[in-house]
MARPA-284156 format. One record per residue (C-alpha): residue in three letters; x negated, y, z negated. Coordinates in Angstrom, 1 decimal. Each point is the difference from the previous one (the first is absolute). Layout:
- rest, x, y, z
- ALA, X, Y, Z
...
//
This chain:
- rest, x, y, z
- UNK, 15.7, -5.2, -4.3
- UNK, -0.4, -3.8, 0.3
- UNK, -0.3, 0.3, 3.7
- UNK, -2.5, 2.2, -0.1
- UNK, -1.8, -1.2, -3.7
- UNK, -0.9, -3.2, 2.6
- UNK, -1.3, 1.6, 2.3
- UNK, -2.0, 1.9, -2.4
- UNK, -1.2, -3.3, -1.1
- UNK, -0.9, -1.4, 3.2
- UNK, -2.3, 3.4, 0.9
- UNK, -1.6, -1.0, -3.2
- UNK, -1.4, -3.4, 0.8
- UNK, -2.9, 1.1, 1.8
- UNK, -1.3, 2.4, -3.1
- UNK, 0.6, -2.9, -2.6
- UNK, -0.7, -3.0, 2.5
- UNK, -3.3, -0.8, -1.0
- UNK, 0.7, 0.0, -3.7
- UNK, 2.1, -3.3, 0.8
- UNK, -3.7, -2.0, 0.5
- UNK, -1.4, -2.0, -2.1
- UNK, -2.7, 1.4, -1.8
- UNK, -1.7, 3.2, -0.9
- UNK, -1.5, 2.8, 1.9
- UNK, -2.6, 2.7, -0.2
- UNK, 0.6, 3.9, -1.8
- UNK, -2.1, 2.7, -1.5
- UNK, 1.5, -0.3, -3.4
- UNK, -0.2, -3.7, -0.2
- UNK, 1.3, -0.1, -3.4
- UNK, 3.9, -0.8, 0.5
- UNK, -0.2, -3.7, -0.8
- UNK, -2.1, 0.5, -3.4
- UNK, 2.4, 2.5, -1.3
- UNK, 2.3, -2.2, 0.8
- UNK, -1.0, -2.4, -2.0
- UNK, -0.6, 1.8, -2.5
- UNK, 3.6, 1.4, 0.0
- UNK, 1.4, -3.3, -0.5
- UNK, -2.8, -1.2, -2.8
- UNK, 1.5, 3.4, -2.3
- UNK, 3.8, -1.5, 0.8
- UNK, -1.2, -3.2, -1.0
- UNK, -1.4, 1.2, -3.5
- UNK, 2.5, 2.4, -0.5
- UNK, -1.7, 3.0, 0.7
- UNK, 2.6, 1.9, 1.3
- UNK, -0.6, 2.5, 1.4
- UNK, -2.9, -1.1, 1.1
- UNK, -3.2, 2.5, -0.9
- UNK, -3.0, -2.0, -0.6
- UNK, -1.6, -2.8, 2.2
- UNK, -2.1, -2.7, -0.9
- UNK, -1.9, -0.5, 2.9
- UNK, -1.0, 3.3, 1.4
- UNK, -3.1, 1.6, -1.0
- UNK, -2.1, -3.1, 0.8
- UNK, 1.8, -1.5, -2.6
- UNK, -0.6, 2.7, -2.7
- UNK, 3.6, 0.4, 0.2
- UNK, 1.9, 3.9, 1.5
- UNK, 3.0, 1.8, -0.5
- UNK, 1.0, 0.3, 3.6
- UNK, 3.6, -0.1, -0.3
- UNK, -0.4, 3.0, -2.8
- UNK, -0.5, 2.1, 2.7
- UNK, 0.0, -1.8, 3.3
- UNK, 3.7, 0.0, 1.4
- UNK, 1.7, -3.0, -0.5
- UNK, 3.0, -0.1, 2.5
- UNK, -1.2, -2.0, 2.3
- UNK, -1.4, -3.1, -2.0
- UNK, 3.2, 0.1, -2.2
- UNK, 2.0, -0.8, 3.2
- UNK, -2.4, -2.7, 0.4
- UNK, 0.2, -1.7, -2.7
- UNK, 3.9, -1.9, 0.8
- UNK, -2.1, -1.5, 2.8
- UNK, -2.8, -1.2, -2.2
- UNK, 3.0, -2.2, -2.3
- UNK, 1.3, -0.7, 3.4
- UNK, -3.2, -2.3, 0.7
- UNK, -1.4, 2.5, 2.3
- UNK, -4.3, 0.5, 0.3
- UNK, -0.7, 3.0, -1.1
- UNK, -1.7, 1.0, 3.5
- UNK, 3.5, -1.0, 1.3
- UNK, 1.4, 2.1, -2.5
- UNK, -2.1, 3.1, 1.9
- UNK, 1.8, -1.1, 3.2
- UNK, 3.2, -0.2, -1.3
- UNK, 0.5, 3.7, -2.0
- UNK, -1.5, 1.2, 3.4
- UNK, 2.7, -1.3, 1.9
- UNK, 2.1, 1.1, -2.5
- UNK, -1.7, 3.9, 0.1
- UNK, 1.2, -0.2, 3.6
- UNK, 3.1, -0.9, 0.1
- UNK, 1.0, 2.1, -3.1
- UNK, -2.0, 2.7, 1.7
- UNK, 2.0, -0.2, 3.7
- UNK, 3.6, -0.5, -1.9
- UNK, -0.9, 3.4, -1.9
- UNK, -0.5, 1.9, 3.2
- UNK, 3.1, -1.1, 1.8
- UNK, 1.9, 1.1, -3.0
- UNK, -1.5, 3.6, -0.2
- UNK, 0.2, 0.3, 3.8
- UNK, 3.0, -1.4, 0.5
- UNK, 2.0, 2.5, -2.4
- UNK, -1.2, 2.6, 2.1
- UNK, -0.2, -1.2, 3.3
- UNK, 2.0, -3.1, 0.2
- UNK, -0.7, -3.7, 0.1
- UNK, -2.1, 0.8, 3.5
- UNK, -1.9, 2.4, -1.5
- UNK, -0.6, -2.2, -3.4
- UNK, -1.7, -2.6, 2.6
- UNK, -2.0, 2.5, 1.7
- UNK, -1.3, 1.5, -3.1
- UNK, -0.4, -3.2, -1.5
- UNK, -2.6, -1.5, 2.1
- UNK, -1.3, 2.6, 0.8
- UNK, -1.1, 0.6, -3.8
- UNK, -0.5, -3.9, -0.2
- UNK, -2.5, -0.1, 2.6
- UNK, -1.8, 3.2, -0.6
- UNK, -4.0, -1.2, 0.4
- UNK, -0.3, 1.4, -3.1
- UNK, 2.4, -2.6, -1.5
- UNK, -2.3, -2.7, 1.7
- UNK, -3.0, 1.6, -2.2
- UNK, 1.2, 0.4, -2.9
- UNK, 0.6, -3.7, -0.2
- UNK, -1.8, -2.4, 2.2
- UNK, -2.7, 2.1, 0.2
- UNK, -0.8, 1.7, -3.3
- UNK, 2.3, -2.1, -1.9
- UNK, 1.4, 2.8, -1.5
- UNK, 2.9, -1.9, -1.8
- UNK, 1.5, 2.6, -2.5
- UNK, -0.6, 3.0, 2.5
- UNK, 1.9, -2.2, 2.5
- UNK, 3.0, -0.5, -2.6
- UNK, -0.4, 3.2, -0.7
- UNK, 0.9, 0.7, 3.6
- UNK, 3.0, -1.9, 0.3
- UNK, 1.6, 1.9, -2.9
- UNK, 0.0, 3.1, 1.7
- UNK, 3.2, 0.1, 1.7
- UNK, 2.3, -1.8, -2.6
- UNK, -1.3, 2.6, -2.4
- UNK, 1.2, 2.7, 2.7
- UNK, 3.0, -1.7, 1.2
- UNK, 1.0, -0.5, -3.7
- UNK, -0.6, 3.5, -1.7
- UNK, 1.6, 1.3, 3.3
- UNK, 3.4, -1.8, -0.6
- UNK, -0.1, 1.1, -3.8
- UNK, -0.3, 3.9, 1.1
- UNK, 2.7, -0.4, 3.1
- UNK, 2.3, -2.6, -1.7
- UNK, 3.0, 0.5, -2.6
- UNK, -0.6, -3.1, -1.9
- UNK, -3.5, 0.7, -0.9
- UNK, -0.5, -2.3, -3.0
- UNK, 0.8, -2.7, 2.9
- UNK, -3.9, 0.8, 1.1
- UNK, -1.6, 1.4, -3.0
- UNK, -1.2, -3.4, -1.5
- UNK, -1.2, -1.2, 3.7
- UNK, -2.2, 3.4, 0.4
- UNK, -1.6, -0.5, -3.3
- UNK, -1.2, -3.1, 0.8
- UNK, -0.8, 0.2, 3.1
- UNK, -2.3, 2.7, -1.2
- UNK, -0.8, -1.9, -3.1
- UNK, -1.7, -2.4, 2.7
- UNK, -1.6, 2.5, 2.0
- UNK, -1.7, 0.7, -3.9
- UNK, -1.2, -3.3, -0.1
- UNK, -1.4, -0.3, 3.6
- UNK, -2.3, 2.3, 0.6
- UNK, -1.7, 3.2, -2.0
- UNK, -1.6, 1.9, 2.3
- UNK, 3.1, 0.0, 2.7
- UNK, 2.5, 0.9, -3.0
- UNK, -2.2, 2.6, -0.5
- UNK, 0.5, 1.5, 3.9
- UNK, 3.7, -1.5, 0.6
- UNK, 1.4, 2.1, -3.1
- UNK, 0.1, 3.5, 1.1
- UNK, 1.0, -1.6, 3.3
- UNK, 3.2, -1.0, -2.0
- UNK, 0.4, 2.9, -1.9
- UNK, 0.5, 1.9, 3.2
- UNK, 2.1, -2.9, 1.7
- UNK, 2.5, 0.5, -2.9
- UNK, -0.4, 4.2, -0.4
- UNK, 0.8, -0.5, 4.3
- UNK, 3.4, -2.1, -0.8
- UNK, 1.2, 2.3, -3.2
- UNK, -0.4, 3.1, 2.2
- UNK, 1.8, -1.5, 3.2
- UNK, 2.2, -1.8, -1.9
- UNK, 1.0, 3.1, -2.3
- UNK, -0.4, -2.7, -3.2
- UNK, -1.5, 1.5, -2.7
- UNK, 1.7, -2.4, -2.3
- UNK, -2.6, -2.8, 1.2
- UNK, -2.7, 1.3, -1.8
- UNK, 1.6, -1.4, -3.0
- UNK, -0.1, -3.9, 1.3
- UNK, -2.9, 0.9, 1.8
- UNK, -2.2, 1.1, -3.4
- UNK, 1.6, -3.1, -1.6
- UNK, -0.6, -2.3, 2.5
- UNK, -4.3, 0.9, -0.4
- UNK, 0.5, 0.0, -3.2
- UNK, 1.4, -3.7, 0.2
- UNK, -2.8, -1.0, 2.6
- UNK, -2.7, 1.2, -2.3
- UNK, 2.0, -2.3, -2.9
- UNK, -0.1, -2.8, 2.2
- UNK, -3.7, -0.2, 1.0
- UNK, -1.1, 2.1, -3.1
- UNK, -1.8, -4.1, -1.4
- UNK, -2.6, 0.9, 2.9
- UNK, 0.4, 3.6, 0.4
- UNK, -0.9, 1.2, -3.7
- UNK, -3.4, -1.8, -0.5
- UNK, -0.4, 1.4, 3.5
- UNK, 0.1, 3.4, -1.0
- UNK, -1.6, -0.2, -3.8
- UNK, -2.4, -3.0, 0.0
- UNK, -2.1, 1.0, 2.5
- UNK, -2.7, 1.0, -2.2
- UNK, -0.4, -3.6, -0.5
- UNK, -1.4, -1.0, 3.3
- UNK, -2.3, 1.5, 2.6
- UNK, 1.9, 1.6, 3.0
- UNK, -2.9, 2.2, 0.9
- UNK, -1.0, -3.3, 2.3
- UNK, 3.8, 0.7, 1.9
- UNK, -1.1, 3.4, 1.6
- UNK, -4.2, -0.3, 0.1
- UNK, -1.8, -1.0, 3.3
- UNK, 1.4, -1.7, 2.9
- UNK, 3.0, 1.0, -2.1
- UNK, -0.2, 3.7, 0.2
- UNK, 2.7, 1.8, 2.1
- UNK, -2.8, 2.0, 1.9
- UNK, -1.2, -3.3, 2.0
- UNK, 3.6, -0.7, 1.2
- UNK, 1.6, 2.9, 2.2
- UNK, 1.8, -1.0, 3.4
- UNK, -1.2, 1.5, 3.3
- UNK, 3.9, 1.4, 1.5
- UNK, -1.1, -2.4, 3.3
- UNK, -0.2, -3.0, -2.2
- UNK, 4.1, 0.4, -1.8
- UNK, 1.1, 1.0, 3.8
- UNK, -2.0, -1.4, 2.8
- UNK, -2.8, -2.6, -0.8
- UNK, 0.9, -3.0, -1.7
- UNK, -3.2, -1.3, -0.5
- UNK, 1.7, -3.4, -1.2
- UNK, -2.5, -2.1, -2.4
- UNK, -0.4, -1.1, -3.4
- UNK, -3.0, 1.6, -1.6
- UNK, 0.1, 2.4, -2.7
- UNK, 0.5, 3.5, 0.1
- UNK, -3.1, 2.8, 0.6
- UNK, -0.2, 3.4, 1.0
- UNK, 0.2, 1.3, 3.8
- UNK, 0.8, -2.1, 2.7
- UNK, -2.0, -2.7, -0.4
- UNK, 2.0, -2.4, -2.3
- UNK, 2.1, -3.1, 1.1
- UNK, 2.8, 0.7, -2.1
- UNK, 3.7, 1.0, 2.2
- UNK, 1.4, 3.4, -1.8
- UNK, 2.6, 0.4, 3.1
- UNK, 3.4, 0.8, -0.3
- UNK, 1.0, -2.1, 2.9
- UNK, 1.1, 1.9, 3.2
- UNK, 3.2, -0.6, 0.3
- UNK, 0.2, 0.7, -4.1
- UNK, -0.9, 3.8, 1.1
- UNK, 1.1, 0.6, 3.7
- UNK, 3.6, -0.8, -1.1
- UNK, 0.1, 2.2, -3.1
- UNK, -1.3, 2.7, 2.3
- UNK, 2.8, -0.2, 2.9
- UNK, 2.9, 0.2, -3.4
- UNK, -2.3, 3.4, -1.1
- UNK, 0.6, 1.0, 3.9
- UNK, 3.4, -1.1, 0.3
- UNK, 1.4, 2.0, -2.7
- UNK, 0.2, 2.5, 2.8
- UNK, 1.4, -1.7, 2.3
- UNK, 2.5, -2.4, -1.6
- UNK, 3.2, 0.8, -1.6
- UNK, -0.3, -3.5, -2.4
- UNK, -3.4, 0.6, -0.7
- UNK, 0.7, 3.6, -0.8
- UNK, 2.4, -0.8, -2.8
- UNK, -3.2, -1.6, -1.4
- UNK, -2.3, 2.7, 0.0
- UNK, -0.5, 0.8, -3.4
- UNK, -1.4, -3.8, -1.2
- UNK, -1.8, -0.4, 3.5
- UNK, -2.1, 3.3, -1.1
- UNK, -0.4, -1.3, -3.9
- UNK, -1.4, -3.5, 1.5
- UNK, -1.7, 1.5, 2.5
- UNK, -2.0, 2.4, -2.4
- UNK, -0.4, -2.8, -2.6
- UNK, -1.5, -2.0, 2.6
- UNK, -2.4, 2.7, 1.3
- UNK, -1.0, 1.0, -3.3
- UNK, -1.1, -3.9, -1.2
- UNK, -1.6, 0.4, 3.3
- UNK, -2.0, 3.0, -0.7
- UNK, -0.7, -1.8, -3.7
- UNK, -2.3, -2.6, 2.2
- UNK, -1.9, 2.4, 1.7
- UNK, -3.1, 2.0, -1.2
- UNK, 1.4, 3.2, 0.4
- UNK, 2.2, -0.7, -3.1
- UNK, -3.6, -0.3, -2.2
- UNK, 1.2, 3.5, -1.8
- UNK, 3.5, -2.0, -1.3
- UNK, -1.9, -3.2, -1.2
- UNK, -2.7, 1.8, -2.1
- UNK, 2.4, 2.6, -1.5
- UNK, 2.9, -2.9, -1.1
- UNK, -2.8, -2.4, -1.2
- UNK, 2.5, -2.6, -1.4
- UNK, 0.0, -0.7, 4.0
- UNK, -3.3, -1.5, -0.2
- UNK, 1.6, -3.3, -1.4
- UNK, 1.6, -0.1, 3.5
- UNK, -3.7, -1.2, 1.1
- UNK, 0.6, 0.2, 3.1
- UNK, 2.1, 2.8, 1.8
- UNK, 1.3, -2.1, 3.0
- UNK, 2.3, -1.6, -2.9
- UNK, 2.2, 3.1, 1.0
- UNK, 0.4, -1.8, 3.3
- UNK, 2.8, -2.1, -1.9
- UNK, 2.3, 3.0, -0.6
- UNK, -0.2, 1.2, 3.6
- UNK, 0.6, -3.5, 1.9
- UNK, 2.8, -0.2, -2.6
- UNK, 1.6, 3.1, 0.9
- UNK, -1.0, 0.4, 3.8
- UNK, 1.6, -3.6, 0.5
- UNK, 3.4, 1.0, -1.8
- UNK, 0.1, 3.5, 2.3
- UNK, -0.1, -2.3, 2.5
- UNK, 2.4, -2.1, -0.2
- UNK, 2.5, 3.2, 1.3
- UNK, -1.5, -0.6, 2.5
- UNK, 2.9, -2.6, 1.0
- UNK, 2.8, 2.5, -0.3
- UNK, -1.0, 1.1, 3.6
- UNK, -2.3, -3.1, 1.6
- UNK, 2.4, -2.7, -1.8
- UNK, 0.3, -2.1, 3.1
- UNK, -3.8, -0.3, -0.1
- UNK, -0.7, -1.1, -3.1
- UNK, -0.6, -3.6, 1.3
- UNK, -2.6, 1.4, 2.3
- UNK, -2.0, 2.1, -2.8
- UNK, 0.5, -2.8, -2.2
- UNK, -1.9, -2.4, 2.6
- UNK, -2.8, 2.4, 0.6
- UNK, -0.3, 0.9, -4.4
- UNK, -0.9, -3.6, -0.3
- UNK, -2.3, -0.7, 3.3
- UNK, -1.6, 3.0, -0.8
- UNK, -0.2, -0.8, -3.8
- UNK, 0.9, -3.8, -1.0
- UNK, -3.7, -0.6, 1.2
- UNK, -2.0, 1.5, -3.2
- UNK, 2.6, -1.9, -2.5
- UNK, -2.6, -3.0, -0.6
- UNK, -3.6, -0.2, -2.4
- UNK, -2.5, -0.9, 1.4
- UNK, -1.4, -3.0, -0.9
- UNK, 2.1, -2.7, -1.5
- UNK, -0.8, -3.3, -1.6
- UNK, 2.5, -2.8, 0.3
- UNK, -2.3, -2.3, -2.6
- UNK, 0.0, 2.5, -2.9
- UNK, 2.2, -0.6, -2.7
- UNK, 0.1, 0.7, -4.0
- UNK, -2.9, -2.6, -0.7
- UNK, -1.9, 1.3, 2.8
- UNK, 0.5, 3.8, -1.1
- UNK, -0.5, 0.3, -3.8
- UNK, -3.2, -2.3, -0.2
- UNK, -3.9, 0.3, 1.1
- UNK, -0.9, 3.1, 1.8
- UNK, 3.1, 1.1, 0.8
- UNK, 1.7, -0.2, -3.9
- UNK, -3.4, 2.2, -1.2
- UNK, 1.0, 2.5, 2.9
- UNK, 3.7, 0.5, -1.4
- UNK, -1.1, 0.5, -3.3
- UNK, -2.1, 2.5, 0.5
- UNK, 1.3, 2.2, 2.9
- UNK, 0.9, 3.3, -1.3
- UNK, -1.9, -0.9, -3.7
- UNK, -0.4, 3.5, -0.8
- UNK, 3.2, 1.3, 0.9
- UNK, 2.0, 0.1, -3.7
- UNK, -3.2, -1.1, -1.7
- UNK, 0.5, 0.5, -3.4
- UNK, -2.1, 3.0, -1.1
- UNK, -1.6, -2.5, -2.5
- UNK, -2.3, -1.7, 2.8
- UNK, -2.2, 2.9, 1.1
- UNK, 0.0, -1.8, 3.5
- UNK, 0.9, -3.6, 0.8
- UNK, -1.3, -3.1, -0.6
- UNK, -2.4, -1.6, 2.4
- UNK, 0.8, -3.7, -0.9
- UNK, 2.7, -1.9, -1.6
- UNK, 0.5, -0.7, -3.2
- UNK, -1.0, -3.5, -0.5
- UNK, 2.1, -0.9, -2.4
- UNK, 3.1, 1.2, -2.8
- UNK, -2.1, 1.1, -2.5
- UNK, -3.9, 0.9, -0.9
- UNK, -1.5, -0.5, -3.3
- UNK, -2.9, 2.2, -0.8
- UNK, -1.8, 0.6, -3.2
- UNK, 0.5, -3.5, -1.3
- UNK, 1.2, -3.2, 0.8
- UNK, 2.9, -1.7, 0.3
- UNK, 2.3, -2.0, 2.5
- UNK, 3.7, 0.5, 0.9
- UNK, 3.2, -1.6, 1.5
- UNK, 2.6, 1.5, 2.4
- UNK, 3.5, -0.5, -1.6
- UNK, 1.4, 2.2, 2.4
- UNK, -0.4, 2.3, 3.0
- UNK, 2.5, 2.1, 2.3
- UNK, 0.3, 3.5, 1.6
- UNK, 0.9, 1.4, -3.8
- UNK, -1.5, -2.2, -2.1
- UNK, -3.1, -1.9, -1.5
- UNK, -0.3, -2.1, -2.6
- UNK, -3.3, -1.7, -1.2
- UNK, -1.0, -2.4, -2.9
- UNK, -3.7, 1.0, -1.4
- UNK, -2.5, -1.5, -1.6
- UNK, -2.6, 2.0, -1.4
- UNK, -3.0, -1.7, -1.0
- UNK, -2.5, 3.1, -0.7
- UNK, 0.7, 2.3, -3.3
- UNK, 1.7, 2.1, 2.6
- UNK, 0.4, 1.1, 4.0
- UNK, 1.5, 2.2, 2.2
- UNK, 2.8, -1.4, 2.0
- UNK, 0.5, 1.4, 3.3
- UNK, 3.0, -0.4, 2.7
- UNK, -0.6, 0.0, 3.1
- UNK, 2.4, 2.1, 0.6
- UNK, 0.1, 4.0, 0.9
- UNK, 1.4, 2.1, -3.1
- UNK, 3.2, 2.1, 1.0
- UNK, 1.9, 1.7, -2.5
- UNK, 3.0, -2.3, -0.5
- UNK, -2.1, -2.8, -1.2
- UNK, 0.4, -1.5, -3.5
- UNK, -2.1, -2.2, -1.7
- UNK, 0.9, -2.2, -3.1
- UNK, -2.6, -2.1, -1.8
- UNK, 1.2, -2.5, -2.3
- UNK, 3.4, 1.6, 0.3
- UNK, -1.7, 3.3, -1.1
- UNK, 0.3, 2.9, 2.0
- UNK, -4.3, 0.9, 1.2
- UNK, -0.4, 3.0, 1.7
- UNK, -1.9, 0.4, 3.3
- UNK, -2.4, 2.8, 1.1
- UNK, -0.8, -0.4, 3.8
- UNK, -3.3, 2.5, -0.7
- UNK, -1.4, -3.4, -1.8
- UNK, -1.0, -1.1, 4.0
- UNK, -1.2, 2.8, 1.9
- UNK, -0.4, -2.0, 3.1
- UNK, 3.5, -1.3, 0.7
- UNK, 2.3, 1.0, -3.3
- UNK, 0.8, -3.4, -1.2
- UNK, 1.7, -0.8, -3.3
- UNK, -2.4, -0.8, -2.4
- UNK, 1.1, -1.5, -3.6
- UNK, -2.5, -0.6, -3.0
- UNK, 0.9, -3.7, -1.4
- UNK, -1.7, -1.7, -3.3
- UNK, -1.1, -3.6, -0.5
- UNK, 2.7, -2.5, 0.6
- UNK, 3.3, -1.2, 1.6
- UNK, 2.2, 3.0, 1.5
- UNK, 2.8, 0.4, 2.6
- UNK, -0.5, 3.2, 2.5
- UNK, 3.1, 1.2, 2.3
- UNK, 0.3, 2.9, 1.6
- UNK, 3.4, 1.2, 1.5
- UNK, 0.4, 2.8, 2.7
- UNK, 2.9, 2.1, -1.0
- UNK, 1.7, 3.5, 1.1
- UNK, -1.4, 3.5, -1.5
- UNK, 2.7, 2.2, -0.7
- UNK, 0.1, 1.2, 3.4
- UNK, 0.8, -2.8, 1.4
- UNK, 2.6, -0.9, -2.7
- UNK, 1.6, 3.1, 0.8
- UNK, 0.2, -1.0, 4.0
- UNK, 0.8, -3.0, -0.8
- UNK, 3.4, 0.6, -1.9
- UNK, 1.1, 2.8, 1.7
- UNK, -0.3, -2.2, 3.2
- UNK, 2.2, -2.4, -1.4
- UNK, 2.7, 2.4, -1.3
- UNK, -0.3, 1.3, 3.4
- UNK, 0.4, -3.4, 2.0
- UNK, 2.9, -1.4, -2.8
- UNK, 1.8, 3.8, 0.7
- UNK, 0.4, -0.7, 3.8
- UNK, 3.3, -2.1, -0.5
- UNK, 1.7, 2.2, -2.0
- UNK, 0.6, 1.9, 3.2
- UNK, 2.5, -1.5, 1.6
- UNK, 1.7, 0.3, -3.7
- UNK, -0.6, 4.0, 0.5
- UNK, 1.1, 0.3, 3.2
- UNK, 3.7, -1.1, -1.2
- UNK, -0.1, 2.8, -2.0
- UNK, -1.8, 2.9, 1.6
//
């Protein structure tokens, strides 16, 4: 494997190559850095796990990470004590994606086809075009993660099913699906029954119904595991607008795939996606990525060693068609009748499953073409390496440069209404101008303290009495204490953005106001621990079972 793990490494320099720059480049969602940041301002207060930022919502303050996936900013965050800029940081867990990504590929390909066939597969996934779009074009960072899960999560729940010593796997599957959870919604969503069958395949050819057992527990643990980020998910919704996630140039409708543009046209660019032909966006599958998958469905009749394949060349091969067939309009019928699909947003998101599957297929390819695997290699990356690159980069920018002026106002309100608390009818239009407002009366006040969780204020009320108001969205979770007295908060007080607003008398008074869990999130929270503390008792169970 070390042989060939190199060599794996040195096809990947030309992907991750220009992440090595100094600097910071152009992407669609051009928010990596600020969540970032704001990621490593909940570690430093304590707020683990994160759930509310400070900075988002043009300062009003947002509970991103309540529903936002996390995975890919909690990897960040080492870097960040490490010294690293936080737009450095975005480089860095990108390299990372890739590498993690390729190494997951040659271990599902190589159990089936070999360590040749691991390599083909391999890059073959890795430099998918669609791989190139997902991050240095859209900068789809969690859907990219999300991506390079895929085949540990097969390899792993594969060796459970078809190995004796299936509590040797069981902890790895669960969280290797626990961090599919925390990646990306809307691709859990489509990758699950995709799993379901991949493990309903392996019982049945394997004859081992006495998987299910592991299996079940294994989900059960990976829910346990991400259940701090997975149980607001599903029950605090209600909280926030998500209508914003699925209306207008988020709609499903706008975003169907001509079949010329995922098998002929490239149409390489970096502009968003609209319907027809007529947008600059790449949905291709990469020739090579579907002409090779093609000659294993053909060779099945042809070739002895393919032949003893034919039941999982047919399962990938129908998965693959099928996520095809999920891009294109003709598929309209499916989307409006399973309408959780609409969270999807846009339907060439299938593409993901079938450049996964197509490029594992084709790495049995090698079982009869082994001696030229240099030779398809070679022409994967000239044909491919090409796209793997953003489009504009800036070898000034750094942290200063990024979260100040034009460009700080620009980070902190991208995607405002997206997890708006349902408090703030729609967002604000300005800033906030300051911690706190005083209305109905006068009065002055100092800031004690102020981080991602917490405010604290000394006031001075000089009028018979006022109206103190943070400037800060309310979002159930929030406490506030006056004079060590527990005040409560109705949101409905501000019509316009849901503030907290507290009724104070004459005098000297201390305000703070704590963000703390709802019973949900208590709930996640401790039954993630309990879940992360249980996974090294296993090698005690193993001794014993």
């Amino acid at each position: 494997m070390n042989k060939f793990f190199l060599v794996l490494l040195i096809l990947l320099l030309p992907a991750i190559g220009p992440l090595f720059q100094k600097g910071y480049f152009t992407m669609h969602d051009d928010l990596q850095a600020a969540r970032q940041l704001e990621m490593n301002k909940c570690f430093a207060d304590g707020q683990i796990p994160c759930r509310w930022v400070p900075d988002m919502g043009y300062g009003f303050g947002y509970p991103l990470f309540n529903y936002y996936p996390p995975l890919p900013y909690l990897l960040g965050v080492p870097f960040h004590y490490l010294g690293f800029q936080n737009i450095d940081i975005v480089k860095i867990v990108g390299i990372l994606g890739f590498v993690v990504c390729a190494l997951g590929m040659f271990l599902l390909g190589r159990e089936f086809w070999g360590s040749k066939g691991g390599l083909l597969s391999s890059v073959l996934y890795t430099y998918a075009p669609y791989h190139s779009v997902d991050f240095y074009v859209r900068g789809a960072m969690n859907e990219f993660w999300a991506m390079a899960l895929f085949p540990y999560i097969f390899w792993l729940s594969y060796k459970l099913i078809s190995g004796s010593s299936k509590f040797r796997y069981l902890p790895w599957l669960s969280v290797s699906v626990a961090l599919l959870m925390l990646s990306h919604n809307p691709i859990l969503m489509i990758f699950s029954p995709v799993l379901v069958i991949w493990c309903l395949f392996w019982v049945w050819r394997t004859k081992s119904p006495a998987s299910f057992g592991p299996l079940i527990l294994s989900a059960v643990w990976a829910f346990g595991l991400a259940a701090f980020f997975t149980l607001p998910v599903l029950f605090e919704q209600k909280f926030a607008h998500i209508e914003s996630l699925v209306e207008g140039y988020f709609n499903f409708l706008a975003h169907f795939v001509p079949l010329n543009r995922i098998f002929f046209i490239i149409n390489w660019g970096y502009g968003a996606s609209n319907l027809g032909q007529t947008d600059h966006l790449s949905f291709n599958l990469g020739y090579l990525q579907w002409l090779i998958p093609l000659l294993v469905g053909l060779l099945i009749i042809f070739s002895r060693s393919v032949r003893q394949h034919k039941y999982l060349i047919i399962l990938m091969l129908t998965i693959s068609l099928t996520a095809i067939f999920m891009t294109h309009s003709r598929s309209t019928p499916i989307w409006l009748k399973i309408t959780p699909l609409e969270y999807l947003q846009f339907p060439w998101r299938f593409l993901a499953l079938a450049v996964f599957s197509a490029a594992f297929i084709a790495g049995c390819f090698s079982l009869v073409a082994g001696k030229w695997l240099p030779l398809l290699l070679f022409f994967t990356l000239i044909l491919n390496a090409g796209y793997f690159h953003p489009d504009k980069w800036f070898p000034g920018m750094s942290d200063a440069q990024k979260f100040s002026g034009n460009s700080w106002r620009l980070q902190i309100t991208g995607s405002i209404f997206d997890y708006l608390p349902i408090y703030a009818p729609l967002p604000p239009v300005n800033p906030p101008g300051s911690d706190l407002g005083i209305t109905g009366g006068t009065g002055t006040y100092t800031r004690i303290k102020k981080t991602s969780d917490y405010q604290q204020y000394s006031l001075n009320i000089a009028s018979s009495s006022a109206v103190v108001e943070l400037q800060t969205f309310y979002f159930p979770g929030w406490r506030v204490w006056l004079d060590g007295k527990r005040v409560a908060v109705d949101p409905a007080r501000d019509p316009l953005l849901g503030r907290m607003q507290i009724d104070v008398s004459r005098g000297d008074h201390l305000l703070t106001a704590v963000f703390g869990n709802t019973p949900v999130r208590t709930a996640g929270d401790l039954l993630s621990l309990l879940s992360w503390l249980a996974l090294p008792a296993i090698p005690i169970l193993r001794r014993y079972l």
